[in-house]
Jmol script that loads the backbone (N, CA, C; Angstrom):
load data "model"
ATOM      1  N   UNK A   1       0.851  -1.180   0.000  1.00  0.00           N
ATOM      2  CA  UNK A   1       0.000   0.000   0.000  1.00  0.00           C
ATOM      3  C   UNK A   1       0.890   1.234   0.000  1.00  0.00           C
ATOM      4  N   UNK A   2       0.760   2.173  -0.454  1.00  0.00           N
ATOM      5  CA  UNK A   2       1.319   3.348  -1.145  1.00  0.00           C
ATOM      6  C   UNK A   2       0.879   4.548  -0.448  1.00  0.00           C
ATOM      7  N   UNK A   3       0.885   5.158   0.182  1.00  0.00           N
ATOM      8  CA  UNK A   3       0.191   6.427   1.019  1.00  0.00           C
ATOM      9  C   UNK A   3       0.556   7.557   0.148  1.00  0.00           C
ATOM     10  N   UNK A   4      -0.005   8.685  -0.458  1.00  0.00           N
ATOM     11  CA  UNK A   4       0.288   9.371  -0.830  1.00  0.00           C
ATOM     12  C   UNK A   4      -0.205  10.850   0.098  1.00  0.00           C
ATOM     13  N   UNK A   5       0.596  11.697   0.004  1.00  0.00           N
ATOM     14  CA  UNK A   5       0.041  12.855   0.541  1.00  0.00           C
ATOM     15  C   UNK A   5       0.210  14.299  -0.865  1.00  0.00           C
ATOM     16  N   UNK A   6      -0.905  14.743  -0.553  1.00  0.00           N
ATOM     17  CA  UNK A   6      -1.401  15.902  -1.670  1.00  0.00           C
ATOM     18  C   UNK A   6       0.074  17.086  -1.479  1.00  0.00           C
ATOM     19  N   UNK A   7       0.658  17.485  -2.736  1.00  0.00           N
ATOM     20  CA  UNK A   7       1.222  18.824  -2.079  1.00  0.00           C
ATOM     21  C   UNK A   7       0.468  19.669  -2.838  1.00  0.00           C
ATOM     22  N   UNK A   8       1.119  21.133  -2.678  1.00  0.00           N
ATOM     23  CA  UNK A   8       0.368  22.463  -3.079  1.00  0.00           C
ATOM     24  C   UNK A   8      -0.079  22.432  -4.437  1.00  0.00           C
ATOM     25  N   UNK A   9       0.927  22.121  -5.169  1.00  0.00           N
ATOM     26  CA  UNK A   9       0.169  22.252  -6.756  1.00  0.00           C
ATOM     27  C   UNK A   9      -0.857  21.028  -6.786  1.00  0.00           C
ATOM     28  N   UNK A  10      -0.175  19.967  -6.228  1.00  0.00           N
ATOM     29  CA  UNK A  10      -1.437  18.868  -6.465  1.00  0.00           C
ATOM     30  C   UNK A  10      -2.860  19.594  -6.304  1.00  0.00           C
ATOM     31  N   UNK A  11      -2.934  19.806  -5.230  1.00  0.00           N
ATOM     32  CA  UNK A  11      -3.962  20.901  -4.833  1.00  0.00           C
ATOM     33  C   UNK A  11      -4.347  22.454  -6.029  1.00  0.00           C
ATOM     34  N   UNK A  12      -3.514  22.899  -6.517  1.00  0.00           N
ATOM     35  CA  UNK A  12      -4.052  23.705  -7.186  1.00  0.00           C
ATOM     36  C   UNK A  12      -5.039  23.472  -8.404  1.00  0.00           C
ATOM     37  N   UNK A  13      -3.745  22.028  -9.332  1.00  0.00           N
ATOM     38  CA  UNK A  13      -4.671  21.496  -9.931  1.00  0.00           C
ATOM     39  C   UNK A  13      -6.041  20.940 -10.529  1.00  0.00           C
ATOM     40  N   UNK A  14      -5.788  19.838  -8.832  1.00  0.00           N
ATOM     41  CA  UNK A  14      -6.815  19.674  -8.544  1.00  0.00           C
ATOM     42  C   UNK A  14      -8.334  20.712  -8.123  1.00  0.00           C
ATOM     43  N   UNK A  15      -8.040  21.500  -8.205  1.00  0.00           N
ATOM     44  CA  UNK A  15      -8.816  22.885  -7.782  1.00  0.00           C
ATOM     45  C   UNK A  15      -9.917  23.065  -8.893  1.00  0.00           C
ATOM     46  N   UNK A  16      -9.173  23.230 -10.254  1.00  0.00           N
ATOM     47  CA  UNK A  16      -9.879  23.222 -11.397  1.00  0.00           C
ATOM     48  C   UNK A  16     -10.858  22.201 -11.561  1.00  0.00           C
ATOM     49  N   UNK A  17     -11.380  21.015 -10.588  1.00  0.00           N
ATOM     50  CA  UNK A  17     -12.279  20.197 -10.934  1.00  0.00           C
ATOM     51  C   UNK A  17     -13.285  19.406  -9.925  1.00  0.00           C
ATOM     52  N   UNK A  18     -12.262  19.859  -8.752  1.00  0.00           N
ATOM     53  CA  UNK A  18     -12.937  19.493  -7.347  1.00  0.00           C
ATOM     54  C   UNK A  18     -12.800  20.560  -6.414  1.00  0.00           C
ATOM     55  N   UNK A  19     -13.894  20.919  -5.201  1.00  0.00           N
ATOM     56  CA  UNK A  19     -14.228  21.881  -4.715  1.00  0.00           C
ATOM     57  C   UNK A  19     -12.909  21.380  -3.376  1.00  0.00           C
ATOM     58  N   UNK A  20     -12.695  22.851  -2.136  1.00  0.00           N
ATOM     59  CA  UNK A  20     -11.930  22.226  -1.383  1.00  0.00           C
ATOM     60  C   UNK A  20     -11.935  21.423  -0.533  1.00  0.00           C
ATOM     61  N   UNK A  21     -13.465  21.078  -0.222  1.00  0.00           N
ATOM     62  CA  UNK A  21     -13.946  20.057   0.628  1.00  0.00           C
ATOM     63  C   UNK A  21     -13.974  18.277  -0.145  1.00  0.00           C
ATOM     64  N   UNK A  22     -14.126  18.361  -1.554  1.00  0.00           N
ATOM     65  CA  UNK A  22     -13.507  17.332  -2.362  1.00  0.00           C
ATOM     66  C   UNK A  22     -12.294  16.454  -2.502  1.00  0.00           C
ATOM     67  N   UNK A  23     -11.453  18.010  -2.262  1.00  0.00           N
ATOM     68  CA  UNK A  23     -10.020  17.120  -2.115  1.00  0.00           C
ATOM     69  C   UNK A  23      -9.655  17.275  -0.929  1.00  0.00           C
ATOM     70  N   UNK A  24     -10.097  17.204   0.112  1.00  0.00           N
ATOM     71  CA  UNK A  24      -9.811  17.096   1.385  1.00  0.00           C
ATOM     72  C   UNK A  24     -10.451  15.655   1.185  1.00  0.00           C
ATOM     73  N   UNK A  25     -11.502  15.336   1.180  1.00  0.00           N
ATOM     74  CA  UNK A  25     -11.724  13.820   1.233  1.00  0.00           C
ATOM     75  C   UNK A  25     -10.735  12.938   0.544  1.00  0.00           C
ATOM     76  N   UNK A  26     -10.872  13.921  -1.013  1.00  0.00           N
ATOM     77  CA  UNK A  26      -9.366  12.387  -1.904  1.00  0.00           C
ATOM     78  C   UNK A  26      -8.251  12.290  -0.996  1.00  0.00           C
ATOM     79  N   UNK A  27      -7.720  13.756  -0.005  1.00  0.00           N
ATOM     80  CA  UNK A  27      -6.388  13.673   0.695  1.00  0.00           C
ATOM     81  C   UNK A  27      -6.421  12.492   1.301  1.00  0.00           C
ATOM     82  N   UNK A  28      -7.453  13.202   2.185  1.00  0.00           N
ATOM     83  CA  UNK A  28      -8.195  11.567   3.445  1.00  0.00           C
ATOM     84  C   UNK A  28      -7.764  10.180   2.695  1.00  0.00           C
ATOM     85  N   UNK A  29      -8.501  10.076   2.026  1.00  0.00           N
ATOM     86  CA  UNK A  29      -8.659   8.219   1.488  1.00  0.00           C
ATOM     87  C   UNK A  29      -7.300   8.434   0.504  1.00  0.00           C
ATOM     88  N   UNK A  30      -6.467   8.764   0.019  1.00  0.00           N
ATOM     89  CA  UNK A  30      -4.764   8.972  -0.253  1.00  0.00           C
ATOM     90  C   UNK A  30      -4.193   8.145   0.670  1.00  0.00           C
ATOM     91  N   UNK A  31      -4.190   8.483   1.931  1.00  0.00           N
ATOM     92  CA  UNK A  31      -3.784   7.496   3.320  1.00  0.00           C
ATOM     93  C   UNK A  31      -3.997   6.671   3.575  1.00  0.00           C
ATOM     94  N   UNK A  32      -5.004   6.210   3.056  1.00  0.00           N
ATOM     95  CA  UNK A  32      -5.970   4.890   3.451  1.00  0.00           C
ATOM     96  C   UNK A  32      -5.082   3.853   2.249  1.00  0.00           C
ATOM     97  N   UNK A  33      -4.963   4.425   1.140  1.00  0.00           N
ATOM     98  CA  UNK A  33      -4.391   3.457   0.022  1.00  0.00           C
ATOM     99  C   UNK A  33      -5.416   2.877  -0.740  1.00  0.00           C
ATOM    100  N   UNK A  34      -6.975   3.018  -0.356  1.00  0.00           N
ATOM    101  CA  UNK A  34      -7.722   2.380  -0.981  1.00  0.00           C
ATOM    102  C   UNK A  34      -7.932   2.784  -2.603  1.00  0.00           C
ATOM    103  N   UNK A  35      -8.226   1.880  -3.527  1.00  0.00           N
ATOM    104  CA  UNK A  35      -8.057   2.661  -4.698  1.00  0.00           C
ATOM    105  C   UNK A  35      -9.109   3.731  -5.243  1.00  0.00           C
ATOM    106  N   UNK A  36      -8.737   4.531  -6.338  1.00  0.00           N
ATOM    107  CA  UNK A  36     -10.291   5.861  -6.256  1.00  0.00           C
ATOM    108  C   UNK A  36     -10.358   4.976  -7.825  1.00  0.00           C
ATOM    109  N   UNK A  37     -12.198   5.338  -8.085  1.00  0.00           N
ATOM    110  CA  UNK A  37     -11.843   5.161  -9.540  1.00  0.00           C
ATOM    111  C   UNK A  37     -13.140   6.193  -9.755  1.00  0.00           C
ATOM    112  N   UNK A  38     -13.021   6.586 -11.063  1.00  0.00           N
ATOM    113  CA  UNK A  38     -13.310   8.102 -11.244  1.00  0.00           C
ATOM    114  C   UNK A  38     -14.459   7.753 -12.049  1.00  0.00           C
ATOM    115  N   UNK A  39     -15.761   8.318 -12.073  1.00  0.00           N
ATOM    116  CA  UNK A  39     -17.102   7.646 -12.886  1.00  0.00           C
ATOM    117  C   UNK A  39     -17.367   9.510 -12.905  1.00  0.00           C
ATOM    118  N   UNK A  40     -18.387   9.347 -14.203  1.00  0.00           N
ATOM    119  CA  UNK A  40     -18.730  10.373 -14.502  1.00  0.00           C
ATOM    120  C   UNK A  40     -19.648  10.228 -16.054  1.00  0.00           C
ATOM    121  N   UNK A  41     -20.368  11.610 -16.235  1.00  0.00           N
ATOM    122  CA  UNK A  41     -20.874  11.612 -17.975  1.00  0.00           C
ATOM    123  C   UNK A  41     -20.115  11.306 -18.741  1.00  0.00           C
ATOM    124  N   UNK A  42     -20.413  10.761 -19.888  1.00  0.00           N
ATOM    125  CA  UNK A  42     -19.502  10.304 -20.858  1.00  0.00           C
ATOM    126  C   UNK A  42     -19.557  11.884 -22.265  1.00  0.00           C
ATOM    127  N   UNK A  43     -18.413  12.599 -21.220  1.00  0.00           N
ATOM    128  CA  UNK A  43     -18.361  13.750 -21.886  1.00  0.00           C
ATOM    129  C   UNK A  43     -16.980  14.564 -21.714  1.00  0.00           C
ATOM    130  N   UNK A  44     -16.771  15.633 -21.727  1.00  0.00           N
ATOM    131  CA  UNK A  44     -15.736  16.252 -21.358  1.00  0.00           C
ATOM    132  C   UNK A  44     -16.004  16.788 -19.972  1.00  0.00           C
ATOM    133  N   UNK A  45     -15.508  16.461 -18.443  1.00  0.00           N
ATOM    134  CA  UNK A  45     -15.878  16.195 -17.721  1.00  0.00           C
ATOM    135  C   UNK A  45     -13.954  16.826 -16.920  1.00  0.00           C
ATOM    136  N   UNK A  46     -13.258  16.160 -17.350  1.00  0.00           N
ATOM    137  CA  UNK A  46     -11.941  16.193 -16.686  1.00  0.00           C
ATOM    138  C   UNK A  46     -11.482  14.377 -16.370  1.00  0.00           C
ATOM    139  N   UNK A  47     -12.449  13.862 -16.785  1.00  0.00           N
ATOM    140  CA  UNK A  47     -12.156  12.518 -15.644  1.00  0.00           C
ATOM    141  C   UNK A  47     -10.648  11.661 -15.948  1.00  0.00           C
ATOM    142  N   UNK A  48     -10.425  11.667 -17.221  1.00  0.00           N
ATOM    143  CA  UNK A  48      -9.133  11.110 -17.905  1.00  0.00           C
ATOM    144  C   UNK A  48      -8.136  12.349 -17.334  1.00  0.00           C
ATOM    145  N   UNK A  49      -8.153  13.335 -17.684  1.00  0.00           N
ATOM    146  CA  UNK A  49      -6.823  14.477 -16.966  1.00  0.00           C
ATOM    147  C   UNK A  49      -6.998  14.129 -15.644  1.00  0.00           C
ATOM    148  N   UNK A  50      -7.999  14.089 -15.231  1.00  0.00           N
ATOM    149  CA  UNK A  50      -7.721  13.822 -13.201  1.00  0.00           C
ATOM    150  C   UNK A  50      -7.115  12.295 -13.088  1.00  0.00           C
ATOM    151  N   UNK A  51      -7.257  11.683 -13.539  1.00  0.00           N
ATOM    152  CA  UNK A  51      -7.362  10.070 -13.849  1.00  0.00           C
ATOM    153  C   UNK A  51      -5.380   9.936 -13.945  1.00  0.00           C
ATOM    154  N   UNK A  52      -5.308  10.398 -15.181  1.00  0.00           N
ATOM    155  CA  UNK A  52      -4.143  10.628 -15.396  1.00  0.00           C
ATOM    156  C   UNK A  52      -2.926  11.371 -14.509  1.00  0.00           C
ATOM    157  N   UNK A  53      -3.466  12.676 -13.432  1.00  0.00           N
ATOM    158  CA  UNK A  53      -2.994  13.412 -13.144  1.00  0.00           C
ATOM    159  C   UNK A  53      -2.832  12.690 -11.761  1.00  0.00           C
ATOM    160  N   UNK A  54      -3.773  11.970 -11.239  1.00  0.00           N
ATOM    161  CA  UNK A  54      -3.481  11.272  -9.651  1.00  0.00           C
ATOM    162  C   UNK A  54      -2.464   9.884  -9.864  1.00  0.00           C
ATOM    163  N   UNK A  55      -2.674   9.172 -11.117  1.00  0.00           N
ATOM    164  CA  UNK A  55      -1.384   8.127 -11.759  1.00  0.00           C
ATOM    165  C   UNK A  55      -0.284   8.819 -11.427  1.00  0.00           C
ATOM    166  N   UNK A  56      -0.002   9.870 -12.218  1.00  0.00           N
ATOM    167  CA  UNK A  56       1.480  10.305 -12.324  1.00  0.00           C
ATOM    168  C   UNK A  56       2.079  10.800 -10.733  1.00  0.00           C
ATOM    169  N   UNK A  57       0.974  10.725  -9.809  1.00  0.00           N
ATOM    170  CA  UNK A  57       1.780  11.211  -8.048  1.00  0.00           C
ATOM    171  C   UNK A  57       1.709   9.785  -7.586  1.00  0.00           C
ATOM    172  N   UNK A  58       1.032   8.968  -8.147  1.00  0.00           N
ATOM    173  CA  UNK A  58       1.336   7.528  -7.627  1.00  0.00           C
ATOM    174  C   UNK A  58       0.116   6.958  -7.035  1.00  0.00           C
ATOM    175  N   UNK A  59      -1.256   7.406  -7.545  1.00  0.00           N
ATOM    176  CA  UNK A  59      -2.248   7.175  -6.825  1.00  0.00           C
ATOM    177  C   UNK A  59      -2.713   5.596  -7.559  1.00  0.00           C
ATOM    178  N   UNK A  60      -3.031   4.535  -7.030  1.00  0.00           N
ATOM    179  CA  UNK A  60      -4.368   3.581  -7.605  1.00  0.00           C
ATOM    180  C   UNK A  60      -5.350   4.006  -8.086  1.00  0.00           C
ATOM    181  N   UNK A  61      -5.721   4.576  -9.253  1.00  0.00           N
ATOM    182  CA  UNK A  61      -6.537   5.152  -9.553  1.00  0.00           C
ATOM    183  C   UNK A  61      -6.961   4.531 -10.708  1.00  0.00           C
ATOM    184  N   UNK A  62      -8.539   4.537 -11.514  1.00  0.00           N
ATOM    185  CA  UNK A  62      -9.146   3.406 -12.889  1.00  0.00           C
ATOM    186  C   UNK A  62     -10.367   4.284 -13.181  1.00  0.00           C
ATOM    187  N   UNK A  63     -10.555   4.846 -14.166  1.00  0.00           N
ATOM    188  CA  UNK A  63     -12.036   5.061 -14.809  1.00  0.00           C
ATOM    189  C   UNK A  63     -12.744   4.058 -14.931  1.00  0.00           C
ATOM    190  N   UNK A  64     -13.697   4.329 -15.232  1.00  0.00           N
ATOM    191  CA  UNK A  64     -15.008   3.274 -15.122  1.00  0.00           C
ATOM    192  C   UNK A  64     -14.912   2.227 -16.045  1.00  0.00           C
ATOM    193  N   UNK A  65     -14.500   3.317 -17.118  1.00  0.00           N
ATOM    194  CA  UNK A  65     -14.252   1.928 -18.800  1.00  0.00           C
ATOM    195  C   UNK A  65     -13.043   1.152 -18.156  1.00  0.00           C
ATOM    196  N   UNK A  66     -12.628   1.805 -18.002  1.00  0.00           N
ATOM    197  CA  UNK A  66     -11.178   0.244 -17.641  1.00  0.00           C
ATOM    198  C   UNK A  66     -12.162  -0.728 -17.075  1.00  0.00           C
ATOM    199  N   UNK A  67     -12.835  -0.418 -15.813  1.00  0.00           N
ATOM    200  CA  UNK A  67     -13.407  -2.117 -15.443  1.00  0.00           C
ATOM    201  C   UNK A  67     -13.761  -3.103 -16.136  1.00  0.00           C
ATOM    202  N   UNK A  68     -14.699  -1.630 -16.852  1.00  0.00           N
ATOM    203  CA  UNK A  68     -16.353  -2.211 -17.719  1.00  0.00           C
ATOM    204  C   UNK A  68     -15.494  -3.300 -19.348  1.00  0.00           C
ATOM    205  N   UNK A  69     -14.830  -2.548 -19.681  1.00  0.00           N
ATOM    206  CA  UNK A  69     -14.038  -2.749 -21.244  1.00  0.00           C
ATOM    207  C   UNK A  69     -12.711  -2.764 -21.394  1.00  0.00           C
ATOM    208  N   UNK A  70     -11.861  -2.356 -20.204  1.00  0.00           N
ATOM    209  CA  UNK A  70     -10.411  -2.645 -20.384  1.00  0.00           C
ATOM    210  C   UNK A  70      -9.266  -3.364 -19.600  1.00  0.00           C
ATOM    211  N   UNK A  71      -8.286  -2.681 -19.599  1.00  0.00           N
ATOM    212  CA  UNK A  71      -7.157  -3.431 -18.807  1.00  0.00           C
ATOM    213  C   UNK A  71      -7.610  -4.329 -17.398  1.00  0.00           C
ATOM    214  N   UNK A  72      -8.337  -3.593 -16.782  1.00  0.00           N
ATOM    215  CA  UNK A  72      -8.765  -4.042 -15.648  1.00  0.00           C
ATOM    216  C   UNK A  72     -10.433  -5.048 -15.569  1.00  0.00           C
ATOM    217  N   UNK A  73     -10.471  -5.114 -16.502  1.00  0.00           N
ATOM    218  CA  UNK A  73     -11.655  -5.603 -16.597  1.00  0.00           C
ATOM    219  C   UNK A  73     -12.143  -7.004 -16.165  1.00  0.00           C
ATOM    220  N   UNK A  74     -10.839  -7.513 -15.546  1.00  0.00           N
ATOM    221  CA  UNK A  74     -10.672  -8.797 -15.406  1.00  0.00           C
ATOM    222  C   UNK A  74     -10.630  -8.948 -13.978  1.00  0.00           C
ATOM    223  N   UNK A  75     -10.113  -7.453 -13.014  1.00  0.00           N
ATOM    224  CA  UNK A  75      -9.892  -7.420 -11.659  1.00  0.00           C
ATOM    225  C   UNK A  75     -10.860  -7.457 -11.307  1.00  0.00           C
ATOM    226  N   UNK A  76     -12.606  -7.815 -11.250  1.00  0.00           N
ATOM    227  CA  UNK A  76     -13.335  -7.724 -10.402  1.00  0.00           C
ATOM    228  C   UNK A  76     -14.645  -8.846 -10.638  1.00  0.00           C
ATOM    229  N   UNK A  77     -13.887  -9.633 -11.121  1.00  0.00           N
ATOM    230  CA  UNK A  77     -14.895 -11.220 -11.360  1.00  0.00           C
ATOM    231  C   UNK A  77     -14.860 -11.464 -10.314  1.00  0.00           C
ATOM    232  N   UNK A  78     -16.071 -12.089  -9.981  1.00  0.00           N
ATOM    233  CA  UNK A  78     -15.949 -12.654  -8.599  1.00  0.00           C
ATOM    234  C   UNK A  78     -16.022 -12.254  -7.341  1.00  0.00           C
ATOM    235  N   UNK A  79     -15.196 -10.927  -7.685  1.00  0.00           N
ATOM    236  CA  UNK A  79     -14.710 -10.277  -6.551  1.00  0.00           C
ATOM    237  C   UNK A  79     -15.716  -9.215  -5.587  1.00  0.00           C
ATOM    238  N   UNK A  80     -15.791  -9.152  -4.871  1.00  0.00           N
ATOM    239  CA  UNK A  80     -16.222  -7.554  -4.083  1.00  0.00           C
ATOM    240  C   UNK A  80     -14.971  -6.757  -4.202  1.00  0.00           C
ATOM    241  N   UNK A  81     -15.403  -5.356  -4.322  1.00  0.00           N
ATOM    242  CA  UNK A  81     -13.987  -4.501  -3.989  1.00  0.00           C
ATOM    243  C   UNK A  81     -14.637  -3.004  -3.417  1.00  0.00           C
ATOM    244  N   UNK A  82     -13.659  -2.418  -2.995  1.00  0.00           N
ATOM    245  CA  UNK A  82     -14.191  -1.113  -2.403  1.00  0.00           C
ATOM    246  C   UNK A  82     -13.048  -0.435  -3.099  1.00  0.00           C
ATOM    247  N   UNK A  83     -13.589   0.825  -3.610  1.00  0.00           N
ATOM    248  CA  UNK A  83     -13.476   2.416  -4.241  1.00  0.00           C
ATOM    249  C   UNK A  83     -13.711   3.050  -3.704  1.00  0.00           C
ATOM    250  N   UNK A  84     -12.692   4.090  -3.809  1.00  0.00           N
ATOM    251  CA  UNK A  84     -13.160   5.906  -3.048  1.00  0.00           C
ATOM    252  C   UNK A  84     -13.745   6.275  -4.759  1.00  0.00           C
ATOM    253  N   UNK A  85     -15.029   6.323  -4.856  1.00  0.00           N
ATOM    254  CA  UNK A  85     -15.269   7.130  -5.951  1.00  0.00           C
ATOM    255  C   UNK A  85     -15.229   8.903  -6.070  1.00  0.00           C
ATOM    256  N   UNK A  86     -15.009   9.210  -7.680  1.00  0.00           N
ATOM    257  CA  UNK A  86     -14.873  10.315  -7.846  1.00  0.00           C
ATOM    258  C   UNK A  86     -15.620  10.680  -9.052  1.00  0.00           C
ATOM    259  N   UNK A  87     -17.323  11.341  -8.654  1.00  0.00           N
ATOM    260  CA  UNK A  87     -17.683  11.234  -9.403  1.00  0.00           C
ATOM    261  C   UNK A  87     -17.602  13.073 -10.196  1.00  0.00           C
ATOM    262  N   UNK A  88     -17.214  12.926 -12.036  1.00  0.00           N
ATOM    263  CA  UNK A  88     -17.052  14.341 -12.835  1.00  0.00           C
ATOM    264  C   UNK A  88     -18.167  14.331 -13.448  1.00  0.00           C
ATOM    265  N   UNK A  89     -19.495  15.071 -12.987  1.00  0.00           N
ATOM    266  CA  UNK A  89     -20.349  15.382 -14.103  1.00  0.00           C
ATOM    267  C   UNK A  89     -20.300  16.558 -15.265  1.00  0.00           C
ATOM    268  N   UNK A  90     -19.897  17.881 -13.947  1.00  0.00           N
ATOM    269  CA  UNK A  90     -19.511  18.927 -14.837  1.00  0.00           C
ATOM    270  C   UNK A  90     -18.595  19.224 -15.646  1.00  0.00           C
ATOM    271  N   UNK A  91     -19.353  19.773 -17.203  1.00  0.00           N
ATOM    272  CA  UNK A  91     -18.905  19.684 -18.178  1.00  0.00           C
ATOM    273  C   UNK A  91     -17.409  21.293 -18.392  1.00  0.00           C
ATOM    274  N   UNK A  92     -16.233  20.587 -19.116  1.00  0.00           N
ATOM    275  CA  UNK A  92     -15.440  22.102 -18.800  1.00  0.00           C
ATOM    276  C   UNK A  92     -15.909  22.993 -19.983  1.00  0.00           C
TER     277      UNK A  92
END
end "model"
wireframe off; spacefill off
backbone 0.3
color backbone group
């Protein structure tokens, strides 16, 4: 398990798509290690740039299509699992 902690730009970034009470929760569950996976409209939303942007600090992080149709699609036969979801409706 991987703990990550948010720094300032993470935070600024992140600003552009989640409110500050938002990423105070992602900080929260960051610690926990549990993985986030990001659901949203199937639109321009941010969810792939956030998706992408919590990968590159080292987060466990999967959009929805990965489960449903991709790489990961194989991790949850069978299985129960728990997600910190992150859900992007609003459009940029």
């Amino acid at each position: 398990m991987k703990i990550i902690i948010l720094q300032n730009e993470d935070v600024i970034f992140l600003e552009k798509y989640l409110s500050k009470e938002q990423i105070m929760q992602l900080a929260a569950n960051l610690l926990t290690g549990i993985p986030i996976l990001i659901t949203g409209k199937r639109r321009a939303t941010g969810k792939s740039t956030v998706c992408d942007y919590l990968r590159k600090i080292g987060a466990d992080v999967r959009e929805d299509w990965e489960i449903e149709e991709g790489s990961y699609k194989n991790e949850c036969n069978n299985e129960n699992r728990v997600y910190f979801n992150i859900v992007l409706n609003k459009e940029l």
